[in-house]
C-alpha positions in Angstrom: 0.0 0.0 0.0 1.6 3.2 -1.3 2.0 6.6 0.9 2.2 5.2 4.2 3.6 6.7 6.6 7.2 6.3 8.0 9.0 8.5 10.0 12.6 7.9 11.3 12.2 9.6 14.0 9.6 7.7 16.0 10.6 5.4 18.2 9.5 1.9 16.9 6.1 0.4 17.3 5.1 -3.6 18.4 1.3 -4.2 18.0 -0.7 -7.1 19.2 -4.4 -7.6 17.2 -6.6 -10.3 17.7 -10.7 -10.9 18.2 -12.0 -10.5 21.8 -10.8 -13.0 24.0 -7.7 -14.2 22.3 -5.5 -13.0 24.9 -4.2 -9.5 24.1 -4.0 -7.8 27.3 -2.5 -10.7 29.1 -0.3 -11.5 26.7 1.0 -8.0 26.4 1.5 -7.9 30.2 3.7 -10.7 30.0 5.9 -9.7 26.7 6.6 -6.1 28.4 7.6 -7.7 31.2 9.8 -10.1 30.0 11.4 -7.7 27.5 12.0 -4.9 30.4 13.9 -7.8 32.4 15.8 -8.4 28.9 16.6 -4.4 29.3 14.5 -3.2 26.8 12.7 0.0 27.5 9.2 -0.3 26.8 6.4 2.1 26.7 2.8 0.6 26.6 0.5 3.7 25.4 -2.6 1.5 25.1 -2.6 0.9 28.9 -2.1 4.7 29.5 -4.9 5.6 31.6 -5.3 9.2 30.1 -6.5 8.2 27.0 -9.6 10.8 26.6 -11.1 9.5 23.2 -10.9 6.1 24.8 -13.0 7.2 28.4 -15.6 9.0 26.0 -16.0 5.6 23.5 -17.1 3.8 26.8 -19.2 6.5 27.8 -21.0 5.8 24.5 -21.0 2.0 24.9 -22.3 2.2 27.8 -26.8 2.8 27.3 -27.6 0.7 24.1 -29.4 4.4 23.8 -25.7 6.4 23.1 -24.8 3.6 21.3 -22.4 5.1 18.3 -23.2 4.5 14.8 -20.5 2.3 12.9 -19.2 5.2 11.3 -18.5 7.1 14.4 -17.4 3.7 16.5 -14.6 3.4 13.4 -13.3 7.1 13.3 -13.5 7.5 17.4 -11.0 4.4 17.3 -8.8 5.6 15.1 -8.7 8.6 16.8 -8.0 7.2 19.8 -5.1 5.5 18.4 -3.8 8.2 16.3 -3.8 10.6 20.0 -2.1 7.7 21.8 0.9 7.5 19.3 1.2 11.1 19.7 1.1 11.4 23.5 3.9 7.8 23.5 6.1 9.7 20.7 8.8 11.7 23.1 9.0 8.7 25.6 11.9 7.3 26.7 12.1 4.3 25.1 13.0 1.0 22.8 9.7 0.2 21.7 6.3 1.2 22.5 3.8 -1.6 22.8 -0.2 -1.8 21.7 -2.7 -4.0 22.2 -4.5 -2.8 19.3 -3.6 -0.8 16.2 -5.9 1.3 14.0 -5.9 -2.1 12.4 -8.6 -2.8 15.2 -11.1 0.2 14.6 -10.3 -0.8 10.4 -11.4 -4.1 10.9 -14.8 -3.8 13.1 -15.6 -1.1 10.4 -15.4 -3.6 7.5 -17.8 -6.4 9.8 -20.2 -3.6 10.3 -20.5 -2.6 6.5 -18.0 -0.4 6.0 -16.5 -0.8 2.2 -12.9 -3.2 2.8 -10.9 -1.3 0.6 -11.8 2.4 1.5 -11.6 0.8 5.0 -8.1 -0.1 4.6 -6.7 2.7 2.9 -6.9 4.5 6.4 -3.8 2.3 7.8 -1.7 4.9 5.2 -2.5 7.8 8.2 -0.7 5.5 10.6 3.0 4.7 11.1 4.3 1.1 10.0 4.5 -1.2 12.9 8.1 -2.6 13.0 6.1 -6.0 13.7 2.2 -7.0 13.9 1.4 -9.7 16.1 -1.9 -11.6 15.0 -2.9 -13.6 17.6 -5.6 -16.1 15.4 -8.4 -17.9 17.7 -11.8 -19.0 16.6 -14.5 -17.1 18.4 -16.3 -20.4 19.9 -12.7 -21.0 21.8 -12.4 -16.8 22.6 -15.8 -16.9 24.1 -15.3 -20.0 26.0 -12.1 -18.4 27.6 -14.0 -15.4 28.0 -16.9 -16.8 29.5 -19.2 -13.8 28.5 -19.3 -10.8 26.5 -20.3 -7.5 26.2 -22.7 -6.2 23.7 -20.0 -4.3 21.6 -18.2 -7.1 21.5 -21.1 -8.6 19.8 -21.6 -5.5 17.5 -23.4 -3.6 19.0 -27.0 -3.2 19.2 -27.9 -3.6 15.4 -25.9 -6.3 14.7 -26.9 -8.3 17.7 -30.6 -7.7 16.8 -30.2 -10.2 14.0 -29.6 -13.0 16.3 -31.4 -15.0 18.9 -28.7 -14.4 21.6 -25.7 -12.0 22.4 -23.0 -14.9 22.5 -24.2 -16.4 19.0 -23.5 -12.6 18.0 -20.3 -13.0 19.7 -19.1 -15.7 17.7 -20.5 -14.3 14.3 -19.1 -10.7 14.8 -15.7 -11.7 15.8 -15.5 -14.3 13.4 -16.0 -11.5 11.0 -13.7 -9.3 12.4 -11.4 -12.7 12.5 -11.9 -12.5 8.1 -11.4 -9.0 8.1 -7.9 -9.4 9.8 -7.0 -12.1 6.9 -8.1 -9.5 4.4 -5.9 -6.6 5.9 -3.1 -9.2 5.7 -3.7 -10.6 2.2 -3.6 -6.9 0.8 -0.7 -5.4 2.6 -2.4 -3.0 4.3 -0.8 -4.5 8.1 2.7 -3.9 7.7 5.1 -6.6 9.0 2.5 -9.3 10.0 2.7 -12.4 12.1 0.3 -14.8 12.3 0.4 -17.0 16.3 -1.5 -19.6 16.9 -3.8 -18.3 19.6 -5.4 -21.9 20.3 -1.8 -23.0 21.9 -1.6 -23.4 25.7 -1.0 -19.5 26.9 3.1 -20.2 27.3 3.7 -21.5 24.2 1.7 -18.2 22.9 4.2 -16.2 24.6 7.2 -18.3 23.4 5.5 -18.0 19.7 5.1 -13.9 20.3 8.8 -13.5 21.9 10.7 -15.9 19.1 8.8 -13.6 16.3 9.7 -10.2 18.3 13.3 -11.3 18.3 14.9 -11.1 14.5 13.0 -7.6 14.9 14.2 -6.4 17.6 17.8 -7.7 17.5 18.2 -5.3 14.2 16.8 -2.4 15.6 18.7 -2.6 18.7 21.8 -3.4 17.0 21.1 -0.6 14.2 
């Protein structure tokens, strides 16, 4: 995908993307830890706790009432992600670490309707991740992990509406957002991706995230 996005300047960027439940935020916990007692500095601007846009997206979630169109859910999470990069760019770090990428908002816009392609081209506002972690689990297996879900995670209110029960839209939405991952990757618009087997016992996921992180790393630091 032409026009991206690349400046030399930034320190560079590790994302981990996945469907609900397949492990993100724990798995993230674990990789910045282990990499910090590796002495890499890292910086985790998804977990930063004054991210505005974020606080007012939940605000919205929260009455099916205020629910936010598709549209706005999309453009609220890229903006979200587009104000954490810039409140992570002057910290003192190695590598800054996020849970989710604008690949995230891109692909729940492309389950709700949005068109793929003019979906995708928005990744081209965003800088290249040095790697992209995809961490691939079925949504049956996610929502059994998960136990329950919430009703954005099934959609929202006009996609759930179409099915008898919130975790049977669960398991269709993120399934779809699962295919609109695949198609981000097939066309190039995730830079650097990497495919994990999410289904794997949670230490072998780890292992399989840390082994892909390290030709990456390794060249960066030595560079």
């Amino acid at each position: 995908m032409s026009n991206r996005i690349h400046p030399a300047d930034r320190t560079p960027i590790v994302v981990l993307e996945g469907v609900d439940g397949a492990g993100k935020s724990s798995q993230a916990k674990v990789v910045a830890a282990t990499l910090r007692a590796a002495g890499v500095r890292v910086a985790e601007p998804t977990r930063d706790p004054r991210r505005r846009i974020r606080a007012l997206y939940k605000n919205l979630i929260s009455e099916i009432a205020d629910f936010p169109s598709p549209e706005t859910s999309v453009f609220l999470g890229l903006s979200d992600y587009a104000d954490a990069l810039d409140r992570s760019g002057s910290d003192p770090c190695d590598v800054r670490l996020f849970e989710r990428y604008c690949y995230s908002a891109i692909a729940d816009g492309i389950t709700l309707g949005m068109d793929p392609k003019k979906a995708a081209s928005l990744a081209r506002f965003f800088p290249d991740p040095l790697v992209t972690l995809f961490i691939d689990l079925d949504a049956e297996l996610a929502l059994a992990r998960k136990g329950e879900c919430t009703l954005a995670e099934a959609g929202g209110p006009d996609y759930t509406s179409a099915h008898q029960a919130i975790e049977e839209s669960f398991i269709s939405y993120q399934e779809g957002v699962r295919n609109a991952y695949r198609f981000l990757g097939e066309t190039g618009a995730i830079a650097n991706l990497v495919v994990i087997d999410g289904s794997l016992a949670f230490d072998e996921v780890t292992n399989s995230i840390l082994s892909a992180l390290s030709p990456f790393l390794n060249a960066r630091i030595a560079a």
